[in-house]
N, CA, C and O of each residue as an XYZ file, in Angstrom:
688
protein
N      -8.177     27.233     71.844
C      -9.506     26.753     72.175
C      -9.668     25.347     71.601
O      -9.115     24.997     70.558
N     -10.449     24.566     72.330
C     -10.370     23.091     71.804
C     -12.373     23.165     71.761
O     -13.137     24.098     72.008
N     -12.600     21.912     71.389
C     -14.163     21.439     70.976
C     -14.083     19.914     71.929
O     -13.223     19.109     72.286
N     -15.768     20.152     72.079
C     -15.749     18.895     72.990
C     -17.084     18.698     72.480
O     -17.667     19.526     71.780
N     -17.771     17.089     73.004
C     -19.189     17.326     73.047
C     -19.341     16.236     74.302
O     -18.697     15.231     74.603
N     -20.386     16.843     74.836
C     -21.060     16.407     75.979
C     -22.074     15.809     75.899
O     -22.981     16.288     75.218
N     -22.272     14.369     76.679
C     -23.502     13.414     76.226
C     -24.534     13.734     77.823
O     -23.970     13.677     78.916
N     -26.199     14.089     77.700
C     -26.748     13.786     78.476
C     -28.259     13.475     77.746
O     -28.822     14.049     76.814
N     -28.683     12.260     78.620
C     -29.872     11.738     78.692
C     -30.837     13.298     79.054
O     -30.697     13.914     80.111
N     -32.004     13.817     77.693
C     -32.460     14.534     77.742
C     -33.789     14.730     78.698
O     -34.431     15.762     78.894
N     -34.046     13.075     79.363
C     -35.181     13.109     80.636
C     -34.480     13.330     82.090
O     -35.110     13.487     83.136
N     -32.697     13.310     81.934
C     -32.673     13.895     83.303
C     -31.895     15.368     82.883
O     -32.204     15.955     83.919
N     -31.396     16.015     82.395
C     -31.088     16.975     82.083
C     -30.699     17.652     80.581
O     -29.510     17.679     80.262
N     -31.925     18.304     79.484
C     -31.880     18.299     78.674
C     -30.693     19.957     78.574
O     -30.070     20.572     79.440
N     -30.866     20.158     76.983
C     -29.809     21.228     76.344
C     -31.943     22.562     76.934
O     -31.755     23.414     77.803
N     -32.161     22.546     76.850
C     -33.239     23.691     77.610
C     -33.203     23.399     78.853
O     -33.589     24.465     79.333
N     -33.045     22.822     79.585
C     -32.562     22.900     81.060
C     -31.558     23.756     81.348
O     -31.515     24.545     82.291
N     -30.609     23.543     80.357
C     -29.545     24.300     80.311
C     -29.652     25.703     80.631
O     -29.150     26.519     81.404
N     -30.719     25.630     79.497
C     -31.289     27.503     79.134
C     -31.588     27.849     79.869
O     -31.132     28.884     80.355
N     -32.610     27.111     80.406
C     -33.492     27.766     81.870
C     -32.892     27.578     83.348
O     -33.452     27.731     84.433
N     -31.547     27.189     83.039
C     -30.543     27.488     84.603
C     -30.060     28.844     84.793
O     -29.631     29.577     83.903
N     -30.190     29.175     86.301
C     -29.754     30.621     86.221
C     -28.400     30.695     85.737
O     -27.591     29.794     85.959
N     -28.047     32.020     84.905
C     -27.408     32.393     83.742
C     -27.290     31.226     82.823
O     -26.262     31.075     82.163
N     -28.130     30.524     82.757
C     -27.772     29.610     81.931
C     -26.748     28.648     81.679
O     -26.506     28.008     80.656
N     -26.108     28.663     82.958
C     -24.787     28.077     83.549
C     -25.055     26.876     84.174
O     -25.949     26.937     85.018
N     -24.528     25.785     83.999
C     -24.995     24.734     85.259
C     -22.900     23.822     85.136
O     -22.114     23.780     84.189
N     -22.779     23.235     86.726
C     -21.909     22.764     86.532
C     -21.912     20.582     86.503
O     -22.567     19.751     87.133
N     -20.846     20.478     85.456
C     -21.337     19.188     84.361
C     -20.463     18.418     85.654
O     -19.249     18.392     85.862
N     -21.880     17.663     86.609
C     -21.497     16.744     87.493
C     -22.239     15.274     87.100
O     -23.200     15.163     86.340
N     -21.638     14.313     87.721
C     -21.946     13.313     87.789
C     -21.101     12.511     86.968
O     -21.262     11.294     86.874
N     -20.314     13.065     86.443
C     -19.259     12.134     85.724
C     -18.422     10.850     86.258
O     -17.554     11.357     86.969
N     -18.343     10.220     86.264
C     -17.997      8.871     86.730
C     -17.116      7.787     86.101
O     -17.022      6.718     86.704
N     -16.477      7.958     84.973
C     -15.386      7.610     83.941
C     -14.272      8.107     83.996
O     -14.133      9.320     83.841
N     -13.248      7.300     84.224
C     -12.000      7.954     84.805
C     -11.339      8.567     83.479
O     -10.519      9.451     83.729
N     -11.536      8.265     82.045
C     -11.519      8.853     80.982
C     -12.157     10.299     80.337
O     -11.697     11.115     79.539
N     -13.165     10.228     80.918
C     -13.998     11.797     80.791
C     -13.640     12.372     81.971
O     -13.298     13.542     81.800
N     -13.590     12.037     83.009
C     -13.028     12.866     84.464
C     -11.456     13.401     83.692
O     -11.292     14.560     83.311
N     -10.595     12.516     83.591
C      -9.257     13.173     82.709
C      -9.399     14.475     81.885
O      -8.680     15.466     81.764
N     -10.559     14.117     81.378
C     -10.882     15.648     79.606
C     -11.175     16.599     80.461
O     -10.954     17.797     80.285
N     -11.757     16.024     81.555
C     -12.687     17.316     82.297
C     -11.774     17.922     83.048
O     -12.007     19.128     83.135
N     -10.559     17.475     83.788
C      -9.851     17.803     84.854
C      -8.601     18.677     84.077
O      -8.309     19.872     84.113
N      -7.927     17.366     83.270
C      -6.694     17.978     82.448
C      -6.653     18.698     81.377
O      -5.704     19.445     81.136
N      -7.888     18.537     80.442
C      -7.598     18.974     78.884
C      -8.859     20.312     78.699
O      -8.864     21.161     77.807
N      -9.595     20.206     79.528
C     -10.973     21.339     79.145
C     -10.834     22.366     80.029
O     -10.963     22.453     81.250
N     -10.362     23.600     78.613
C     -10.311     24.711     79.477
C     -11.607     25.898     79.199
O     -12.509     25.745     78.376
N     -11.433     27.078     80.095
C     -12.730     27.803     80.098
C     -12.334     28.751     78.174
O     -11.315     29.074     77.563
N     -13.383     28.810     78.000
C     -13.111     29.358     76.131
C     -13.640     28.312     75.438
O     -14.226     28.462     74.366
N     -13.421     26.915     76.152
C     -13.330     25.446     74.887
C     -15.348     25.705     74.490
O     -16.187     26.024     75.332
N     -15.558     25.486     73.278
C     -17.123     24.997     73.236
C     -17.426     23.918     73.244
O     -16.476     23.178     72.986
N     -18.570     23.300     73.468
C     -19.139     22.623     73.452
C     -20.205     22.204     72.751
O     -20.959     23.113     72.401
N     -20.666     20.530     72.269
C     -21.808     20.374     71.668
C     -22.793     19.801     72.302
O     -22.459     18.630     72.484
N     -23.629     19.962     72.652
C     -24.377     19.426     73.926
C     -25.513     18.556     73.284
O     -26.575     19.007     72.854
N     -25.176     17.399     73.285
C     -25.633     16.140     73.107
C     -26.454     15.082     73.664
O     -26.044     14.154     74.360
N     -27.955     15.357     73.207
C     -28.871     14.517     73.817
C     -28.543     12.808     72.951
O     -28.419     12.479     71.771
N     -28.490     11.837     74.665
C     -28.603     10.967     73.570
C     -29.287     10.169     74.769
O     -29.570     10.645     75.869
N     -29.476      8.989     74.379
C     -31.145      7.748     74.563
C     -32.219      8.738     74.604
O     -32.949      9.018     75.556
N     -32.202      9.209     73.460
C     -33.359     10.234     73.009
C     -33.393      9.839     71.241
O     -32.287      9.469     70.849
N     -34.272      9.862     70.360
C     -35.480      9.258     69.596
C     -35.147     10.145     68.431
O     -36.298     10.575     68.499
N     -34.776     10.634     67.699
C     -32.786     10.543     67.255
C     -32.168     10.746     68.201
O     -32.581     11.784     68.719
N     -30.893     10.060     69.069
C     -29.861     11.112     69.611
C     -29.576     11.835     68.591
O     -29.469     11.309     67.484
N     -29.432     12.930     68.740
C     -29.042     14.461     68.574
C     -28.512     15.152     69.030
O     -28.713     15.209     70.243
N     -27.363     16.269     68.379
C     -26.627     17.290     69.055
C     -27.882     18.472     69.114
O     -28.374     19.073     68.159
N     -28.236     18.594     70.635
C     -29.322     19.700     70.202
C     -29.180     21.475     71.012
O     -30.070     22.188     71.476
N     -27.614     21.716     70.896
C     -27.553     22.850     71.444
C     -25.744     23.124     71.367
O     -24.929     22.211     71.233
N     -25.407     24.569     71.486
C     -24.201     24.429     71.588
C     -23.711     25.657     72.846
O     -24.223     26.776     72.828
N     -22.581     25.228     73.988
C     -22.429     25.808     74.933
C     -20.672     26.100     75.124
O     -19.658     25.681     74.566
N     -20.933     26.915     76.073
C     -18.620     26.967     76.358
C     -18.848     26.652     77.865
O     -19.792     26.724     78.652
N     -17.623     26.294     77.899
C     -16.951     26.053     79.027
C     -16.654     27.669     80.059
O     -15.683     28.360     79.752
N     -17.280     27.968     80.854
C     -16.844     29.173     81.680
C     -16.525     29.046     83.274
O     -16.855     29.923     84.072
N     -15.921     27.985     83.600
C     -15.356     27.471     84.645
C     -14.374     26.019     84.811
O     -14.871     24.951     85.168
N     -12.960     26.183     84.499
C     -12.733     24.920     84.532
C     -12.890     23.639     85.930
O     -13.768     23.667     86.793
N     -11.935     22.742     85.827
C     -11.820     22.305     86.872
C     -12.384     22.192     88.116
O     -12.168     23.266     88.677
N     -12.802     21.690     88.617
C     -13.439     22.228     90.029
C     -14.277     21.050     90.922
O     -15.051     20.329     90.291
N     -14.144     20.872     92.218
C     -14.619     19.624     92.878
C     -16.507     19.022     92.336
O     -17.542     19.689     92.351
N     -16.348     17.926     92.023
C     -18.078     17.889     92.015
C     -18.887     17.576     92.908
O     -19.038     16.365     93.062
N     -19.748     18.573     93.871
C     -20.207     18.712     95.030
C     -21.073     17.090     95.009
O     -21.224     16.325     95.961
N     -21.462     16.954     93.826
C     -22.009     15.659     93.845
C     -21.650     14.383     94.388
O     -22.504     13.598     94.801
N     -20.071     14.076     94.408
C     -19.377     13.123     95.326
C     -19.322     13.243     97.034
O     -18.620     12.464     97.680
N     -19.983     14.101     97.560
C     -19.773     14.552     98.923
C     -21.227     14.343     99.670
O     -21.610     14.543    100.822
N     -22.043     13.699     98.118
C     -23.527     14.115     98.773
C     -24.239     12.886     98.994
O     -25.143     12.544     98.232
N     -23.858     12.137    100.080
C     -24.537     10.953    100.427
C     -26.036     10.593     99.881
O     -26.490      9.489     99.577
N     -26.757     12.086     99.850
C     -28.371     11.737     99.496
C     -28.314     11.687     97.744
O     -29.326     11.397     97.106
N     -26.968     12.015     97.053
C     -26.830     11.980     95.434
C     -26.564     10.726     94.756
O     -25.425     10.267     94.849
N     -27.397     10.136     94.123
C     -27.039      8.897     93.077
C     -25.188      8.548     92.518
O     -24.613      7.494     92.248
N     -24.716     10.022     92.536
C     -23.761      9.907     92.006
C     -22.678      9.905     93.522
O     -21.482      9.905     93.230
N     -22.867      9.904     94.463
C     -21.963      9.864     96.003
C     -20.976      9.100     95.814
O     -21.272      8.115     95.139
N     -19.707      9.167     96.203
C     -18.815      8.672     96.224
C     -17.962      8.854     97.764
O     -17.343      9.834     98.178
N     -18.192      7.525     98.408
C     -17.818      7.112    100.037
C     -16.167      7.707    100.163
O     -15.541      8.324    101.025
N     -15.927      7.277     99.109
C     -14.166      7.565     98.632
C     -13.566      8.498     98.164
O     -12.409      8.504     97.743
N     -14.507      9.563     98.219
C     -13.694     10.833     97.585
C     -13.399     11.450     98.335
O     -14.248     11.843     99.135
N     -11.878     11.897     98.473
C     -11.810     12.828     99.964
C     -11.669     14.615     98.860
O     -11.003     15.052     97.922
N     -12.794     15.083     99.797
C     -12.383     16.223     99.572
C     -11.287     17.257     99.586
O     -11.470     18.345     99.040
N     -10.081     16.941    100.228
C      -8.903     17.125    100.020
C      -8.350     17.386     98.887
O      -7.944     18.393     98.308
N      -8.416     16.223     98.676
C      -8.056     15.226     97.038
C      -9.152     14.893     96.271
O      -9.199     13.772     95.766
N      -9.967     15.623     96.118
C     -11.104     15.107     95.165
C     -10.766     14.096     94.244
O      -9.974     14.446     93.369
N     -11.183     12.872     94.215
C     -11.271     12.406     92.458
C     -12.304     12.402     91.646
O     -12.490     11.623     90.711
N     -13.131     13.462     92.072
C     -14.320     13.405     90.592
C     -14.120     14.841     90.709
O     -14.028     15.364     91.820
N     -14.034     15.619     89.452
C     -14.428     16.857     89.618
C     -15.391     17.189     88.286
O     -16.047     16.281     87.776
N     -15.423     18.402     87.821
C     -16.618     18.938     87.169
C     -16.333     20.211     86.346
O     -15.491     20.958     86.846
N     -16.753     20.506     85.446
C     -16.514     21.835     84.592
C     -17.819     22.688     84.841
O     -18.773     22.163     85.414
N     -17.863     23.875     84.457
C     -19.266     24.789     84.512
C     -19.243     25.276     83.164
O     -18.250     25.773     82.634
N     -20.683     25.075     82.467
C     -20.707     25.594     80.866
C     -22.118     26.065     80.813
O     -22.980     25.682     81.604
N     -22.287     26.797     79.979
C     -23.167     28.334     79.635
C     -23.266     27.804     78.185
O     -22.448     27.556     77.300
N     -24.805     27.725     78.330
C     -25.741     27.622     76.772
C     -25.304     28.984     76.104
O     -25.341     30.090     76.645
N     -24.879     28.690     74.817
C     -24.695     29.350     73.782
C     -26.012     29.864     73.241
O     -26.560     30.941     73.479
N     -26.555     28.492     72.167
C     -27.508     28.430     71.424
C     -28.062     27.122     71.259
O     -27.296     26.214     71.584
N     -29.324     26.745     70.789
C     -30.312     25.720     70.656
C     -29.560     25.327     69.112
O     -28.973     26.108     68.363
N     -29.735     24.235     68.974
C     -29.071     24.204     67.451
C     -31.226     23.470     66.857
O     -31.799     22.563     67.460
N     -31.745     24.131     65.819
C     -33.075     24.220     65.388
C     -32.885     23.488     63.679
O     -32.396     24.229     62.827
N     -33.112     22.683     63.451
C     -33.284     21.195     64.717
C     -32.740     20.683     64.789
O     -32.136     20.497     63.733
N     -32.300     19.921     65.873
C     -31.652     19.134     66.337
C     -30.782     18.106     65.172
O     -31.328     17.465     64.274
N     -29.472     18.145     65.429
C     -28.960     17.330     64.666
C     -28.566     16.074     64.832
O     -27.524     15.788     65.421
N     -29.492     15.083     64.247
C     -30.016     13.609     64.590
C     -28.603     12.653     64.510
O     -27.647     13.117     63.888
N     -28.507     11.541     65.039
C     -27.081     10.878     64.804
C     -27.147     10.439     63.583
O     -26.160     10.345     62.855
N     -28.513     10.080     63.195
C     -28.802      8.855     61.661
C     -28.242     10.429     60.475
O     -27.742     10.114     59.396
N     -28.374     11.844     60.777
C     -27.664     12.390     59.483
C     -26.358     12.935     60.147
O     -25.705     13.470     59.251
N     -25.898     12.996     60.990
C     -24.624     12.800     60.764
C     -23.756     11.892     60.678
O     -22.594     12.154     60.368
N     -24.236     10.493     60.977
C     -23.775      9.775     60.251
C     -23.524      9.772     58.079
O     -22.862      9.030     57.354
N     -24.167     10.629     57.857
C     -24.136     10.959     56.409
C     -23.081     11.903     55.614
O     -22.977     12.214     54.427
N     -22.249     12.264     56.936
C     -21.217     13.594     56.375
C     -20.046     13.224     56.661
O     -19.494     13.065     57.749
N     -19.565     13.046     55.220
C     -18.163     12.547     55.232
C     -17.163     13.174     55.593
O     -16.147     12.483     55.679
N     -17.016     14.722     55.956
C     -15.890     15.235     57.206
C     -16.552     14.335     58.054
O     -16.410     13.336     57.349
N     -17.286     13.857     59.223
C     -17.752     13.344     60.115
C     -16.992     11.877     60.713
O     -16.985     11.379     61.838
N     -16.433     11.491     59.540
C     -16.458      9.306     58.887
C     -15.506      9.298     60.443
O     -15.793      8.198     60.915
N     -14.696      9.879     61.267
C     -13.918      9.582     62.048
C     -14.401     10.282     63.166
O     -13.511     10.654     63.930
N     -14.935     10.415     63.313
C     -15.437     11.706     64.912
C     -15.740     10.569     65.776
O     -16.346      9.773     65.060
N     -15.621     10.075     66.989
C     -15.752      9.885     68.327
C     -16.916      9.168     68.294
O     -17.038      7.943     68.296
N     -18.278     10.522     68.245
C     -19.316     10.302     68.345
C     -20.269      8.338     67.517
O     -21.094      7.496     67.872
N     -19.213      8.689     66.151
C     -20.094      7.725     65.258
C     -18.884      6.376     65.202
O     -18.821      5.531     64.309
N     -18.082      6.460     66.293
C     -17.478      4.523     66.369
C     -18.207      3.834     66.973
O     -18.797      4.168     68.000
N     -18.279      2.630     66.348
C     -18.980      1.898     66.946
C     -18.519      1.495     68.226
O     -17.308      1.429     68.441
N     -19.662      1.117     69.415
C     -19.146      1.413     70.639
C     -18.906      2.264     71.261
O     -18.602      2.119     72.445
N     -18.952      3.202     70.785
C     -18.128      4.561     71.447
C     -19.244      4.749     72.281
O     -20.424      4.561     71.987
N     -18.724      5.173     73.452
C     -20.183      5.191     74.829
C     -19.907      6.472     75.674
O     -20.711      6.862     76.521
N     -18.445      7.263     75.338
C     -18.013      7.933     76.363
C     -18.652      9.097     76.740
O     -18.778      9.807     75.742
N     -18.993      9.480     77.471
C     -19.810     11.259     78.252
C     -19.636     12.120     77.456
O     -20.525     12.726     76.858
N     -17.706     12.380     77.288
C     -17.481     13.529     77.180
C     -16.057     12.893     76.088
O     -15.161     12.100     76.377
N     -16.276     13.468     75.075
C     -15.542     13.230     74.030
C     -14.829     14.649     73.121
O     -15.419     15.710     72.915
N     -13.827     14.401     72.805
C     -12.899     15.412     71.817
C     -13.907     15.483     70.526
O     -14.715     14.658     70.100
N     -13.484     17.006     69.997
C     -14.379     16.809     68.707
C     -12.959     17.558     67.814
O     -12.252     18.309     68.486
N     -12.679     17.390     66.713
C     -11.562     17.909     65.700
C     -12.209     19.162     65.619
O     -13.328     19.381     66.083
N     -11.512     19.972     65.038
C     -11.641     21.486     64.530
C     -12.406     21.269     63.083
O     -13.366     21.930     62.688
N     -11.767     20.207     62.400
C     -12.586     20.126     61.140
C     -14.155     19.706     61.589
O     -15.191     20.232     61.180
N     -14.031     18.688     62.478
C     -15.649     17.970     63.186
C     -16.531     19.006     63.538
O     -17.752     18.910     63.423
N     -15.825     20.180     64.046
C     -16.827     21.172     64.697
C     -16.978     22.329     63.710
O     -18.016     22.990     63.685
N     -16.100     22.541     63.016
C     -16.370     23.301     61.211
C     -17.688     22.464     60.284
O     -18.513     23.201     59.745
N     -17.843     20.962     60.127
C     -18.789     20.523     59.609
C     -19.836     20.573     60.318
O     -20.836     20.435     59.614
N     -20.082     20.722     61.494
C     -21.536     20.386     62.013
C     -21.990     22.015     62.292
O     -23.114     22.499     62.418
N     -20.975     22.493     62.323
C     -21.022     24.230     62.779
C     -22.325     24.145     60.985
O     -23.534     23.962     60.842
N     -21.177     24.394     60.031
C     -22.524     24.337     58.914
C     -23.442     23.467     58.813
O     -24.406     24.054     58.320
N     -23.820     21.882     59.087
C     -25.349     21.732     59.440
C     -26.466     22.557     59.775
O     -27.545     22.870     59.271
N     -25.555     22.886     61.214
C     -26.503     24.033     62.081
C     -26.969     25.034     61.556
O     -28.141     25.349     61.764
N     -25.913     25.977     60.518
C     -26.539     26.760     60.537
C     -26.556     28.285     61.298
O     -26.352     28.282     62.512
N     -26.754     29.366     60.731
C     -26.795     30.378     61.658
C     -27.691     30.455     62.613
O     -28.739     29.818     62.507
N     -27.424     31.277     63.752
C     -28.423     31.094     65.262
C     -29.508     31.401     64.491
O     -29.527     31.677     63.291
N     -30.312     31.340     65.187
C     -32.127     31.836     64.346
C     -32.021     33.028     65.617
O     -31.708     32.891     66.800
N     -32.469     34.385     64.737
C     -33.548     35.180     65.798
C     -34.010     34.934     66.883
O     -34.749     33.951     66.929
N     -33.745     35.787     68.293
C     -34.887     35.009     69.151
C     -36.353     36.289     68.831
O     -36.229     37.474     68.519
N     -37.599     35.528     69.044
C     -38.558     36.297     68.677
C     -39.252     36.834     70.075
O     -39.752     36.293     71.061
N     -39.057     37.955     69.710
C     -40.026     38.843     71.492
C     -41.474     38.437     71.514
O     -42.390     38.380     70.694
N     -41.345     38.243     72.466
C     -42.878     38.249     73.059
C     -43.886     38.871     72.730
O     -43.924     39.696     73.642
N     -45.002     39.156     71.899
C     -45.982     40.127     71.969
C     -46.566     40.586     73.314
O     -47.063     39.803     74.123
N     -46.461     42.035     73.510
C     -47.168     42.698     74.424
C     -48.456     42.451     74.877
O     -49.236     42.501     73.926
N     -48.982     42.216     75.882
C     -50.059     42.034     75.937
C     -51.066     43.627     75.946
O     -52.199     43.912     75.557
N     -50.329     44.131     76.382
C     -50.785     45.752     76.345
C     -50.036     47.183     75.627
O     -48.971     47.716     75.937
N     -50.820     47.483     74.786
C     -49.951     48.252     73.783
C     -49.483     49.327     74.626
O     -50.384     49.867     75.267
N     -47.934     49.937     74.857
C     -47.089     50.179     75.381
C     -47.483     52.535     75.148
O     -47.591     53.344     74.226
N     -47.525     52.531     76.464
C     -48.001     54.387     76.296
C     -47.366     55.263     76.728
O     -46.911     55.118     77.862
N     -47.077     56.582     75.939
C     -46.359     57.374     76.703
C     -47.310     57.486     77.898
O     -48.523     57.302     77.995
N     -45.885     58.030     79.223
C     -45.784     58.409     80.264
C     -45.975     59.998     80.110
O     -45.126     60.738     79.613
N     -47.159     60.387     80.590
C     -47.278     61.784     81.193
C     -46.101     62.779     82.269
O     -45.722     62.436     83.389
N     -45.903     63.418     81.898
C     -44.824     64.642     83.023
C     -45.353     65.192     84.093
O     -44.684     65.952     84.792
């Protein structure tokens, strides 16, 4: 199993978007970097997790963590003339953009801001914090995803709903 983290702008598709996709599954299109298309095509398999990474958001923050449960696979998004992300040149044959499918894990509560992980010295080499570093979809070390794993923290409880109507036996 390998670690990855995934960068999206949380006003077009946040880590609760995620949640609230049916099964909580959505597949990671729009990629457009022939460097993250590579991670996505050659190196990310279904098992790998993920850190799902809001960023031009007010800390960027890692604010959720998900797996990979579909590798490889065409991104319908290049085929779709009416999609921002269309590509005139992709033959479906031969796709050259394709796409992974990944399933929300958990919300990481709260969000883990870039300004403190920049503060954790397992961290000093991770991807995320070079300067410049701009890429989508980036490798994370086993040690990288052992340190932020403890930031996070254990999942929190999810808390049920209160009933609105106190719940009665059924008569025979």
């Amino acid at each position: 199993m390998a670690y990855w983290l995934f960068k999206s702008e949380p006003d077009c598709f946040s880590f609760a978007d995620l949640q609230a996709a049916p099964e909580s599954t959505t597949g990671w299109d729009g990629v457009r970097n022939y460097q993250a298309r590579n991670y996505l095509r050659d190196s990310i398999k279904q098992g790998d997790e993920v850190l799902f990474y809001h960023s031009n958001a007010d800390p960027p923050a890692i604010a959720g963590i998900a797996r990979v449960v579909r590798e490889a696979h065409p991104d319908p998004t290049a085929f779709d003339p009416s999609d921002d992300h269309y590509d005139p040149k992709s033959d479906s044959d031969a796709p050259t953009w394709v796409q992974v499918s990944i399933q929300a894990i958990r919300p990481i509560e709260p969000p883990l801001g870039l300004p403190r992980l920049r503060e954790i010295p397992e961290l000093a080499g991770m991807e995320l914090l070079r300067k410049g570093s701009r890429l989508s979809i980036q490798p994370v070390s086993p040690a990288e995803w052992s340190a932020i794993m403890k930031l996070a923290g254990p999942a929190k409880p999810k808390q049920s709903k209160p009933r609105s109507k106190p719940r009665t036996e059924r008569s025979k």
